[in-house]
Phi, psi and omega in degrees: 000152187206127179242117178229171177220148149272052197309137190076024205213154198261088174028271182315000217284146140322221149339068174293109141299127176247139189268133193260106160241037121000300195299346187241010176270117167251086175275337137350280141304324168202118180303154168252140206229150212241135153267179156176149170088208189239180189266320205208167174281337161246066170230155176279162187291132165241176200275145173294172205207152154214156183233136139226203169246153162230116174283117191236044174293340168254012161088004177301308186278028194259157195254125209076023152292100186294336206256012169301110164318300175301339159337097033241010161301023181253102205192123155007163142066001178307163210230148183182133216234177197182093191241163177245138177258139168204126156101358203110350169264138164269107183276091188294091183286012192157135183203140209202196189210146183258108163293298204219129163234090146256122188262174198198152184222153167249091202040221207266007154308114192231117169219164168267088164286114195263123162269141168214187194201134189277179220272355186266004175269310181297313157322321169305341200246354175314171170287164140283163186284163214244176156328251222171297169301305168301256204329284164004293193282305203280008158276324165307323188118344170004126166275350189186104192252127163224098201265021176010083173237048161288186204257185216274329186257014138305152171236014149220170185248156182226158214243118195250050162274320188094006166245012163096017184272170183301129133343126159278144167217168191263159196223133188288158170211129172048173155296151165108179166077134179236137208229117164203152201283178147069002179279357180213139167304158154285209198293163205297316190275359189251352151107015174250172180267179183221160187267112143306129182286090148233095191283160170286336175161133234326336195222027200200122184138227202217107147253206224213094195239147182215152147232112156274015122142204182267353204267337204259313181308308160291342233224296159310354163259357179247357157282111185272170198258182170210138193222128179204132202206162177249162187203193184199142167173122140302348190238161210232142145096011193227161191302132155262350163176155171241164164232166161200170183254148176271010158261012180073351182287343168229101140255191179192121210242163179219147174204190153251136160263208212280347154287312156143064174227129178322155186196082211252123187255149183211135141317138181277132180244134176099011174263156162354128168307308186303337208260168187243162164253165189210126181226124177270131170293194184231067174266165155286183189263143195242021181248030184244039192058006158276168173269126153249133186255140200229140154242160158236083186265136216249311201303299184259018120127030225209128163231148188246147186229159186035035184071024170253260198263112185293117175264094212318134199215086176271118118235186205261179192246110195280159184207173195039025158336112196199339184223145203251118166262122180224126154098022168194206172197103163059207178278056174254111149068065180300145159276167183211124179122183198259171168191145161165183202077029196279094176258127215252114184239122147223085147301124166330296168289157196254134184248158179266143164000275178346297204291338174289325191278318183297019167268013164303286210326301195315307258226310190285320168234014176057043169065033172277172204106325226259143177304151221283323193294311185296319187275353189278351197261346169288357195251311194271038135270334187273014223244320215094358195273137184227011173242112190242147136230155185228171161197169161100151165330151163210182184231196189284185154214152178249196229295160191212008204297335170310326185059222182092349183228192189279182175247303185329278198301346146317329200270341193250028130297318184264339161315303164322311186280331174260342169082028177281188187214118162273162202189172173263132154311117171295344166267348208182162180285040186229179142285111200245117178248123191249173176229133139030299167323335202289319162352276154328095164067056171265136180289146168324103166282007190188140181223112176258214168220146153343289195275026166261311161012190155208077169326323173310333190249021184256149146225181157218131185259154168216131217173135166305348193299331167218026169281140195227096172246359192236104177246156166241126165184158190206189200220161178286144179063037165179203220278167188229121181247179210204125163233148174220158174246085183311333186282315180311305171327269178320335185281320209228022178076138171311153168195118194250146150222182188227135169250125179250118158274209154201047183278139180239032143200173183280342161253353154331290144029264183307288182304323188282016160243320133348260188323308123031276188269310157300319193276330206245359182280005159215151193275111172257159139339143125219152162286103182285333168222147180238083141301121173205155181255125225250328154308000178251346206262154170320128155013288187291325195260008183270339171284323197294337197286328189275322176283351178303119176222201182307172156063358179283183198215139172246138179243126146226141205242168195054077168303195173249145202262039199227343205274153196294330179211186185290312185251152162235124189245124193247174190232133182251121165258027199155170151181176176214157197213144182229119190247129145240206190278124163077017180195144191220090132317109158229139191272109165265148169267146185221183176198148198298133184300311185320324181325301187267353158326130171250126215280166193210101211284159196068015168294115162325300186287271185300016170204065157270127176273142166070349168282290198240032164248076103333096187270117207280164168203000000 
């Protein structure tokens, strides 16, 4: 057994230093015990849990014990693992954050019983997510974000990059003219508004001016920049936003020219105030009343539109950079039409095009399309979690771009949709993602006995508890259908459920409710728990026992001959485990494996008509 804490470091942290306290676990006295998984395959995973005792006759685990090694980390949120050795091999039973350090005394006995919760208890408590596009940009790092969705009776705009830079307010430019939030959609996914642009006329109407101060003015000079906004406009030939220096000596104009085709202006440096170099791309004309995304990479010399085709832009490389103007340049060549989403970049480190040209994606279809896997893993980046592994197959999901919820309840949106199983890594600060597929006809990885068991605890239930004969379901934007099994009916009475999906067609849908349906319109026999104390068993199978997780498939053979068959073959969705001296108990929750057979056509098993031609999809 190896008991380590990560003191001073943070649940999600990296290069975690870990402390070996194995030697204060008094598993003597109160074993240590683990959750992990669901009760069943149609319950969501809830967060593992692990408990032990700690002996603090000396006071290490006290909290705010100056004279503490650990001191002043003995506090929440401690990052902390819990492994089993067996042959000489090392097992990771647990990997988690410490909720409670409680200490407690029997007379002059002192001990810390430490509770923790694995990485899906911390998820829970996140805030929601922003759109989709926002988290996108504000994972690069913006030295300066406006993505100007205030509300309609605002007069300035605010910078969420988080780095201090100045507020825009609007600015009179000549007389006339209106500039008002909340008056245009932004981009199609992400569900916020944008400010209209309406000038009285090309040099004369309202636009959005900041100073972003010496820290955006330094900070863009030691970089090169990537510059990026969404826009809308019919009118061709007019500015979409500027930068200057506060001597005027580096600018950097960005527009449409009077055909609607990009077009990027620069101070010439070390050359003249008046003069510019000015280059019209060969773009389409972008003045057609659509939502359009713009990248600007200032290194490599390319600006990009709608997250495609780049267009070569030789001007000099501006520097000391500080007051930002959006939707005009001094009086000049006013915009008309929407704008937002204005983001300001120079990354330290070096980033690519690529990751800027994907906010087209975020903002035009919230990544719909995109596989179940790519997105569970895009939702726990924005999280910090940067680590999934995944198998098993996965299928498309469509758009999530509104954002509005925790990523947590995002991932089990899509979790829900692919009909998987999502989980915590029991090693490590990542994520475990299974897709449906993992399922499918799958072989035993451990074949145990009857009389290996902690017999007291088998049953075999046959029982209505997850009979499903009626599904209703639908998808956002598309249609809402109904599959039912008139014979389940009649044998056992309707038993309904409802599917919100995240299917990008209407027969997706339809097979996922089907499928549904096939697997849950009748009541089978299964073995719901497998207990065995997995320290009595031989080497190989006490390894084999440690590797057993969610989705692993179990055979126990020699039944009792009263039993529906000889072996039973099961599926694990959980477990709970008690490790002390001389002893490993674990309980697994299972479910009948079969539940998920796909039919396999000419297979002796997988293709009995009408048992086992279930058609996977």
């Amino acid at each position: 057994m190896l008991v380590e804490a990560g003191f001073g470091y943070a649940p999600a942290g990296s290069a975690i230093t870990w402390t070996d306290i194995t030697q204060w676990a008094d598993v003597a006295r109160s074993q240590i015990r683990i959750t992990r998984g669901a009760s069943d395959e149609l319950s969501q995973i809830q967060p593992g849990t692990c408990s032990l005792m700690l002996d603090n006759r000396d006071g290490r685990f006290t909290e705010g014990n100056a004279s503490s090694p650990y001191y002043p980390f003995i506090r929440p949120s401690c990052p902390i693992r819990v492994s089993v050795i067996v042959a000489g091999v090392t097992y990771r039973r647990f990997y988690g954050a410490v909720t409670d350090w409680i200490q407690g005394w029997n007379g002059l006995e002192d001990t810390v019983t430490v509770t923790a919760a694995d990485l899906f208890n911390l998820l829970q408590g996140d805030d929601a997510l922003q759109p989709m596009l926002v988290e996108e940009i504000l994972q690069l790092g913006p030295l300066a974000y406006y993505p100007l969705s205030e509300p309609a009776d605002s007069t300035t705009a605010g910078d969420i990059a988080g780095s201090g830079t100045g507020a825009l307010a609007i600015t009179q430019v000549g007389s006339g003219g209106t500039l008002t939030f909340g008056e245009d959609a932004g981009p199609p996914a992400d569900g916020l508004t944008a400010p209209v642009f309406t000038p009285a006329s090309a040099t004369a109407g309202k636009i959005l001016t900041a100073d972003l101060g010496t820290g955006f003015a330094d900070a863009s000079s030691l970089a090169y920049l990537f510059l990026e906004a969404w826009f809308t406009t019919s009118t061709a030939g007019r500015v979409l936003f500027s930068l200057r220096s506060d001597s005027g000596l580096y600018q950097i104009i960005i527009s449409l020219d009077g055909t609607g085709k990009l077009r990027i202006q620069t101070t010439i440096v070390g050359g003249p105030l008046s003069g510019y170099i000015d280059v019209v791309t060969t773009s389409p004309n972008l003045a057609d009343g659509v939502p359009h995304h713009i990248v600007y990479d200032e290194q490599g010399g390319y600006i990009y539109v709608d997250g495609g085709t780049g267009y070569a832009v030789l001007v000099d490389g501006m520097v000391e950079l500080r007051h930002l103007s959006i939707g005009g340049h001094a009086s000049d060549r006013l915009w008309s039409g929407s704008i937002s989403h204005v983001a300001l970049h120079a990354p330290a480190g070096v980033l690519s095009a690529p990751l800027f040209m994907a906010h087209y994606a975020a903002g035009a279809t919230g990544f719909s399309g995109e596989d179940a896997d790519d997105r569970v893993l895009r939702l726990a980046g924005y999280t910090g979690i940067g680590g999934l592994v995944t198998s098993g197959t996965f299928s498309p999901v469509a758009s999530q771009g509104e954002g509005g919820r925790t990523a947590l309840e995002m991932m089990r949106q899509v979790e829900t949709t692919e009909g998987g199983k999502l989980a915590t890594h029991r090693g490590s600060a990542s994520l475990v993602f299974q897709s449906r597929t993992v399922r499918y006809n799958p072989t035993p990885a451990i074949t145990l006995t009857y009389a290996d068991l902690e017999t007291g605890g088998v049953s075999s239930a046959t029982d209505t508890q997850k009979l499903i004969n009626t599904v209703t379901a639908s998808r956002p934007g598309g249609a809402t259908q109904r599959v039912a099994s008139a014979e389940s009916r009649e044998a056992f009475g309707p038993r309904r459920q409802e599917l919100e999906l995240l299917k990008t067609s209407d027969l997706q849908v339809l097979d996922a409710a089907y499928w549904l349906v096939s697997r849950y319109g009748e009541s089978r026999s299964e073995i719901r728990q497998v207990p065995i104390d997995a320290y009595s068993m031989p080497d190989a199978t006490y390894q084999a026992l440690m590797n057993a997780d969610i989705s692993t498939v179990l055979a126990v053979a020699s039944m009792p001959a009263t039993a529906p068959s000889s072996t039973a073959t099961v599926t694990v969705e959980g477990y709970t485990e008690a490790i002390g001296q001389s002893r490993h108990l674990l309980n697994f929750h299972t479910s009948r494996t079969y539940t998920d057979a796909v039919w396999v056509l000419d297979d002796a098993t997988y293709s009995v008509l009408g048992s086992t031609t279930r058609l996977a999809y």
